[in-house]
VEXVOGU-48688 format. One record per residue (C-alpha): residue number from 1; residue in three letters; x, y, z. Coordinates in Angstrom, 2 decimals. Layout:
! residues N
nr: NUM, rest: ALA, u: X, v: Y, w: Z
...
This chain:
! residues 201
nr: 1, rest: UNK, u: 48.80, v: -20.72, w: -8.16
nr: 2, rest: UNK, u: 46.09, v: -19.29, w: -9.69
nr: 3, rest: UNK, u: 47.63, v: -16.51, w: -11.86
nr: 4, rest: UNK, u: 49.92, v: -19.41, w: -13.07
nr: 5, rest: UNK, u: 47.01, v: -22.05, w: -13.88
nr: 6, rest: UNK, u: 45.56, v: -18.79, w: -16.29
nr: 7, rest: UNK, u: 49.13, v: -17.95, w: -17.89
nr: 8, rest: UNK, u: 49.28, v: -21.92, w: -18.52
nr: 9, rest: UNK, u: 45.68, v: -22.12, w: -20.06
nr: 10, rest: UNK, u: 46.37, v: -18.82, w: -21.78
nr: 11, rest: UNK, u: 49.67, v: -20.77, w: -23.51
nr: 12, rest: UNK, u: 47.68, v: -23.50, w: -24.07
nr: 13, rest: UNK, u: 44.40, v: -21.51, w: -25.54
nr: 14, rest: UNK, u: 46.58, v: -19.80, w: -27.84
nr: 15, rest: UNK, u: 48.34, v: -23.30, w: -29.64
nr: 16, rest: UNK, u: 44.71, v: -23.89, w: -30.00
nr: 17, rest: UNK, u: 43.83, v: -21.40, w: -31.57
nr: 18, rest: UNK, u: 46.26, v: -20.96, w: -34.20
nr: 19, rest: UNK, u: 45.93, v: -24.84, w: -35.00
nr: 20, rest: UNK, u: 42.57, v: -24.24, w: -35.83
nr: 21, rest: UNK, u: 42.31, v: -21.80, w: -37.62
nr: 22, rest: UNK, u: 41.57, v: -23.35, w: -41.58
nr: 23, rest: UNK, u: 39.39, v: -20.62, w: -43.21
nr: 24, rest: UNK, u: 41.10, v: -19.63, w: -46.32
nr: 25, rest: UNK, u: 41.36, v: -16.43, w: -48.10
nr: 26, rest: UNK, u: 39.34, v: -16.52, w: -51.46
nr: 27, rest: UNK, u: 36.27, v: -17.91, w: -48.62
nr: 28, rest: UNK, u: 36.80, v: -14.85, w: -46.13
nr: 29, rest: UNK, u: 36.65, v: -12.28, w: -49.26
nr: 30, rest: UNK, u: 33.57, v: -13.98, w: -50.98
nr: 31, rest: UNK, u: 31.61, v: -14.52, w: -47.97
nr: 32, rest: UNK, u: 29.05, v: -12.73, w: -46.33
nr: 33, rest: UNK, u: 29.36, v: -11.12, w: -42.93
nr: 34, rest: UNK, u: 28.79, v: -14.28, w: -40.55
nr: 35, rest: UNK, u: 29.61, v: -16.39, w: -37.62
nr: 36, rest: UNK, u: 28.76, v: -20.26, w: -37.51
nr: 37, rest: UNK, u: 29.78, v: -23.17, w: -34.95
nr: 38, rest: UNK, u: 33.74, v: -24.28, w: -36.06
nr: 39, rest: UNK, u: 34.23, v: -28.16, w: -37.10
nr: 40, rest: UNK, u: 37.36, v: -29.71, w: -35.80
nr: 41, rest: UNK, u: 38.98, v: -31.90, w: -38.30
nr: 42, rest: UNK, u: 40.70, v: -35.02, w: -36.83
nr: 43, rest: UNK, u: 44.51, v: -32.97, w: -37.04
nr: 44, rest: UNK, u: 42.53, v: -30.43, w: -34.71
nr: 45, rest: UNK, u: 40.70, v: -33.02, w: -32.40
nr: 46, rest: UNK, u: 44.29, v: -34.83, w: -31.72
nr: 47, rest: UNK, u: 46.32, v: -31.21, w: -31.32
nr: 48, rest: UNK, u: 43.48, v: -30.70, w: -28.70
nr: 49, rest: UNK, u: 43.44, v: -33.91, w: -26.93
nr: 50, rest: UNK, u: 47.12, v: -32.72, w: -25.20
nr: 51, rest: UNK, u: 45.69, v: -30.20, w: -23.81
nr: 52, rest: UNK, u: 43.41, v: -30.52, w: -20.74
nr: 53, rest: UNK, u: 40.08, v: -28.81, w: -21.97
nr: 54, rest: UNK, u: 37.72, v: -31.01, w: -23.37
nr: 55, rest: UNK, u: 36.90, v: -29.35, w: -26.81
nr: 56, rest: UNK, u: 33.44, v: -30.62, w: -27.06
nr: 57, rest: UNK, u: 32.47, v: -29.06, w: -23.63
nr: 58, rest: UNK, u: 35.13, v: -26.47, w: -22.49
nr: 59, rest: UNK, u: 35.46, v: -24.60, w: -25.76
nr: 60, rest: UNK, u: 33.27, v: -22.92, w: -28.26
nr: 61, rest: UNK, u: 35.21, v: -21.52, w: -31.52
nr: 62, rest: UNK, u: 33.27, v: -20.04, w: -34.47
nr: 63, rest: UNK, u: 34.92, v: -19.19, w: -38.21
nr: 64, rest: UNK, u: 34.07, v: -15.93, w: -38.73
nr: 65, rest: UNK, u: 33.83, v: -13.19, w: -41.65
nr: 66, rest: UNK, u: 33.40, v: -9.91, w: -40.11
nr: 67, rest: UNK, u: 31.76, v: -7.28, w: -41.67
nr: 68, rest: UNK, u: 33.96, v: -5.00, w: -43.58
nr: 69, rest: UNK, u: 35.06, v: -1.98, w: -42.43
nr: 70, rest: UNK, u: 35.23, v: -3.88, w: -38.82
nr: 71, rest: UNK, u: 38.48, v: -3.17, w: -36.58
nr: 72, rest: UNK, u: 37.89, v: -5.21, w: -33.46
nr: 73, rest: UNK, u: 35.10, v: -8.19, w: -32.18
nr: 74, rest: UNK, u: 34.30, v: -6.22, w: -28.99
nr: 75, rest: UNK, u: 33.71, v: -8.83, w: -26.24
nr: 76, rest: UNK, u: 31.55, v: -8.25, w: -23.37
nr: 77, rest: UNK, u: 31.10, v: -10.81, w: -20.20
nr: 78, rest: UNK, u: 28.48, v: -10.20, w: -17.64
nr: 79, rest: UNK, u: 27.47, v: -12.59, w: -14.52
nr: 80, rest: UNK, u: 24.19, v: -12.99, w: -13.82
nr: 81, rest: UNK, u: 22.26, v: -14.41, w: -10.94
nr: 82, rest: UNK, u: 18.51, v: -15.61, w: -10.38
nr: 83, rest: UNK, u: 17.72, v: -13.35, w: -13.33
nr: 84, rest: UNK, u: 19.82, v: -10.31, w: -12.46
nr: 85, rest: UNK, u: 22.52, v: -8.48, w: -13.78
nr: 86, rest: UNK, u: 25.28, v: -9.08, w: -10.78
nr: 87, rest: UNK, u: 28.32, v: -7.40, w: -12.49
nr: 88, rest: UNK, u: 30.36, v: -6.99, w: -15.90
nr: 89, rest: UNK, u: 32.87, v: -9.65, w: -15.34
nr: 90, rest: UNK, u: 35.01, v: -8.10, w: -18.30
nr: 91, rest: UNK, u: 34.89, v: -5.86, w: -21.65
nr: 92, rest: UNK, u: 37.86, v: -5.77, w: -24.76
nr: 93, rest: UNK, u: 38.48, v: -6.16, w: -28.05
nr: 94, rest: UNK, u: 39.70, v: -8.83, w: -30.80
nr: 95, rest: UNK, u: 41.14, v: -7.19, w: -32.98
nr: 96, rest: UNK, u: 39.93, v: -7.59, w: -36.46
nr: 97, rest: UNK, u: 43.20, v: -8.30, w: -38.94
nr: 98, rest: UNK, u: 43.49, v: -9.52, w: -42.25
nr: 99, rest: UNK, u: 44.30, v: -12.88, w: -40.43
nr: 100, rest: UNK, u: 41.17, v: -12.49, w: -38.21
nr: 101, rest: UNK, u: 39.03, v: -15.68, w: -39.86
nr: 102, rest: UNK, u: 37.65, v: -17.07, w: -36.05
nr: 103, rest: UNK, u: 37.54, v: -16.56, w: -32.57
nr: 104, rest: UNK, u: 36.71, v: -19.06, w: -29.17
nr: 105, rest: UNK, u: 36.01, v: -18.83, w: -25.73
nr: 106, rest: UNK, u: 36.87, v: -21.37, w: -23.13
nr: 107, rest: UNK, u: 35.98, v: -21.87, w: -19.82
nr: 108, rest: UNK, u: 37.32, v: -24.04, w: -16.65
nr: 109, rest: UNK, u: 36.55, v: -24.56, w: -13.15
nr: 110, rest: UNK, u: 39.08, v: -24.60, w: -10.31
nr: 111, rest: UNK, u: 37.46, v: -25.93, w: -7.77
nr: 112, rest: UNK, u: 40.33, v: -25.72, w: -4.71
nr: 113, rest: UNK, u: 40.74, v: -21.81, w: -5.39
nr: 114, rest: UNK, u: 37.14, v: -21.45, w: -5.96
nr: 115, rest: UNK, u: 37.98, v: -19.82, w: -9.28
nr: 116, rest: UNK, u: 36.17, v: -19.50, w: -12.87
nr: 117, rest: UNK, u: 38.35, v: -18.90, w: -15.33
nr: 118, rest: UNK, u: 37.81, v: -17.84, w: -19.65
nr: 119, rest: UNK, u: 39.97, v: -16.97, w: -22.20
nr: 120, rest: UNK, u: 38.55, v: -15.29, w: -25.01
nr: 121, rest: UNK, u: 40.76, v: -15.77, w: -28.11
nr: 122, rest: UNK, u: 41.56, v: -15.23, w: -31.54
nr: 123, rest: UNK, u: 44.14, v: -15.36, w: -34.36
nr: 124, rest: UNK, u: 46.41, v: -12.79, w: -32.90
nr: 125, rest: UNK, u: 44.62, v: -11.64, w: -29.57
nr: 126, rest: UNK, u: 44.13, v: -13.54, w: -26.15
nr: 127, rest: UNK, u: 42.27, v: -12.55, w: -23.32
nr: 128, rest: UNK, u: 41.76, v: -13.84, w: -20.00
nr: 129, rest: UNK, u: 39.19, v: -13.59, w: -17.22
nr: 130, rest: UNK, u: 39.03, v: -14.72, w: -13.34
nr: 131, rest: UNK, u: 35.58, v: -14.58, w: -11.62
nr: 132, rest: UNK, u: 34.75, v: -15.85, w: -7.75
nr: 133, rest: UNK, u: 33.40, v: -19.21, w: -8.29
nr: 134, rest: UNK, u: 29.89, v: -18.70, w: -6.59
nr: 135, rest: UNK, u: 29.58, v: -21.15, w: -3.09
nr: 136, rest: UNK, u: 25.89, v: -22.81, w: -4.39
nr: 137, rest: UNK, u: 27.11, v: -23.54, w: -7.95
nr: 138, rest: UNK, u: 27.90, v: -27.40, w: -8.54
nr: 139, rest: UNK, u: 27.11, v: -28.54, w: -11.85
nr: 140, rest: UNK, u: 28.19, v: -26.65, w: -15.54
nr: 141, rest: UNK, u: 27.09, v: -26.45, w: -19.04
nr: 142, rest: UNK, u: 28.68, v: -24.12, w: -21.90
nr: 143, rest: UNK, u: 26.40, v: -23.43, w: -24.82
nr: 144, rest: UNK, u: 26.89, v: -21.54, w: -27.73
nr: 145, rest: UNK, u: 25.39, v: -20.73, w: -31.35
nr: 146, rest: UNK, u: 24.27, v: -24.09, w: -33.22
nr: 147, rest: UNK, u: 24.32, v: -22.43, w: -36.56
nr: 148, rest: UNK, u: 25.50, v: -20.29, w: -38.81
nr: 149, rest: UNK, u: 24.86, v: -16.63, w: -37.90
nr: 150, rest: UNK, u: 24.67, v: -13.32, w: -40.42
nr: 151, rest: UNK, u: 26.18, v: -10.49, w: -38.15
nr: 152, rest: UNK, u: 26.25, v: -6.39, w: -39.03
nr: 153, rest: UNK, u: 28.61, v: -3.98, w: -37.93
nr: 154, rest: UNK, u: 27.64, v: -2.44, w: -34.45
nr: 155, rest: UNK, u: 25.23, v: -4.93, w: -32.96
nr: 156, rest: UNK, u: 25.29, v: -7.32, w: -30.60
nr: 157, rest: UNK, u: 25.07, v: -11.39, w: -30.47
nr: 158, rest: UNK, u: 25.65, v: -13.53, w: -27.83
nr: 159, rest: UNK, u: 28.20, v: -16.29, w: -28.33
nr: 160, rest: UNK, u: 28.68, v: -18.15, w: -25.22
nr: 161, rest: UNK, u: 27.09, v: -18.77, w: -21.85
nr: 162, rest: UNK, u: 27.68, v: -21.23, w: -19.19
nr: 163, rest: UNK, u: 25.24, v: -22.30, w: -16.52
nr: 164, rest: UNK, u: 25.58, v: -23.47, w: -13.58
nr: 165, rest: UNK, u: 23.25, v: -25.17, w: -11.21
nr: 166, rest: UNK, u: 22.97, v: -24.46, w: -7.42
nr: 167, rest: UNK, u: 21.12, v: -27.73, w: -6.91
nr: 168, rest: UNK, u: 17.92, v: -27.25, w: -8.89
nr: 169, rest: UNK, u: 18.99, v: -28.07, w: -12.06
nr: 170, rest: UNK, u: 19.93, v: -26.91, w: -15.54
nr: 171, rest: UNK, u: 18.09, v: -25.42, w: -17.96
nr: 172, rest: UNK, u: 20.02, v: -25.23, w: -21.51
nr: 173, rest: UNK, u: 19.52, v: -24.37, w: -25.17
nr: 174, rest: UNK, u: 21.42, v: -23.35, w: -28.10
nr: 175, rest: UNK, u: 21.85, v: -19.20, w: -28.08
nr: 176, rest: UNK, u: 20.06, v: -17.10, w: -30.84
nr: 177, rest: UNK, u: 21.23, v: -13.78, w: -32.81
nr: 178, rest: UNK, u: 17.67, v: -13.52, w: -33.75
nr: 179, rest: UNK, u: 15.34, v: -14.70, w: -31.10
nr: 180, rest: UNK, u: 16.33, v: -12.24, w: -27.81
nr: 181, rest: UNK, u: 13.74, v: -13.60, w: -26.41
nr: 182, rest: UNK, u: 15.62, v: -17.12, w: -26.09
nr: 183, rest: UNK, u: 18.63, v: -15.43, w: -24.03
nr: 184, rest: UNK, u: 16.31, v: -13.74, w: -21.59
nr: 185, rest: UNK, u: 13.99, v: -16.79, w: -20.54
nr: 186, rest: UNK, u: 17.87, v: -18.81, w: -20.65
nr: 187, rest: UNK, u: 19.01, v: -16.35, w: -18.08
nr: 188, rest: UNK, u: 16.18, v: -15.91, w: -16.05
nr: 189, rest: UNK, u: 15.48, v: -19.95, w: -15.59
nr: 190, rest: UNK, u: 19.05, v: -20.60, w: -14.53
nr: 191, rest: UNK, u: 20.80, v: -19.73, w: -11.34
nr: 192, rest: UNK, u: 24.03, v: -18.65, w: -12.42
nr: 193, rest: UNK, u: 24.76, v: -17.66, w: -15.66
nr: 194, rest: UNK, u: 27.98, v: -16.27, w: -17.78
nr: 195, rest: UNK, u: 27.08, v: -14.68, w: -20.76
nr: 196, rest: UNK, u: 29.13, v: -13.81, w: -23.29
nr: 197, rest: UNK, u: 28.45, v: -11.07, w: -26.37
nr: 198, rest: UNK, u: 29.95, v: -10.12, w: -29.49
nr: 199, rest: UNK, u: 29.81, v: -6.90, w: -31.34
nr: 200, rest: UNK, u: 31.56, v: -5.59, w: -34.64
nr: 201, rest: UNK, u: 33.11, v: -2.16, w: -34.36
């Protein structure tokens, strides 16, 4: 049942995806290297709305001009709990095409298999992820970037995190390229935390 809920959301993710993507080529060549939060137009919010992820809470989709020379978005997910490093949920590549103009991560709960599921996702790549839902963790919220972003070629930004709470509360704020600082006191204040980290290779 599982497997079959992630090959449906994976189907789903990828209709998404390819319905959203609007960033046109004279903007991707004149641009600077950069990721920034995507705006759904109304076409977008209504291809969306058949779906069962709520776009303004399950998903977090950026337009993005790599930097040039760049072959793949490499994606890294780790779990973290009461501060700590608790395992690297997952590790891959976008790859990085002439197409390649954004990229989103979605998350969703199954609560009966005690499941957390992602799919990481761009133009032409999709990947998906299955973690053990942790027993204590009741109550969710995905962050992300709130604006735009200059990236460089071999570094690393976080892009996504979700939090959950294990019954004292959440504490949540928009991620930072800049400020590491921000990440660390996000993780450390929260019980449960997914984070999510993009770098250009």
């Amino acid at each position: 049942m599982t497997k079959r809920m992630i090959a449906v959301l994976s189907v789903v993710f990828i209709a998404a995806v390819f319905f959203m993507s609007q960033t046109s080529l004279a903007s991707k060549l004149t641009a600077s290297a950069s990721m920034k939060p995507h705006h759904y137009s109304k076409h977008e919010e209504k291809m969306l709305a058949v779906t069962n992820l709520d776009y303004k809470s399950n998903i977090i989709a950026y337009d993005v001009k790599a930097p040039n020379h760049a072959k793949e978005a490499y994606v890294k997910a780790t779990y973290y709990e009461k501060g700590k490093a608790k395992q690297p949920l997952f590790s891959g590549g976008l790859t990085v095409s002439k197409e390649f103009d954004m990229f989103a991560i979605t998350y969703k709960i199954d609560d009966d298999a005690h499941k957390v599921m992602f799919n990481v996702g761009s133009n032409d790549t999709n990947l998906g992820i299955e973690a053990e839902k942790p027993k204590k963790m009741n109550g969710y919220s995905f962050t992300g970037l709130e604006k735009k972003q200059k990236v460089k070629m071999n570094k690393t930004y976080p892009v996504a995190a979700l939090f959950g709470d294990a019954g004292s509360g959440i504490r949540v704020a928009p991620l930072s390229t800049h400020d590491g600082e921000v990440v660390k006191e996000l993780i450390s204040s929260n019980p449960c935390v997914y984070l999510f980290t993009v770098e250009f290779k």
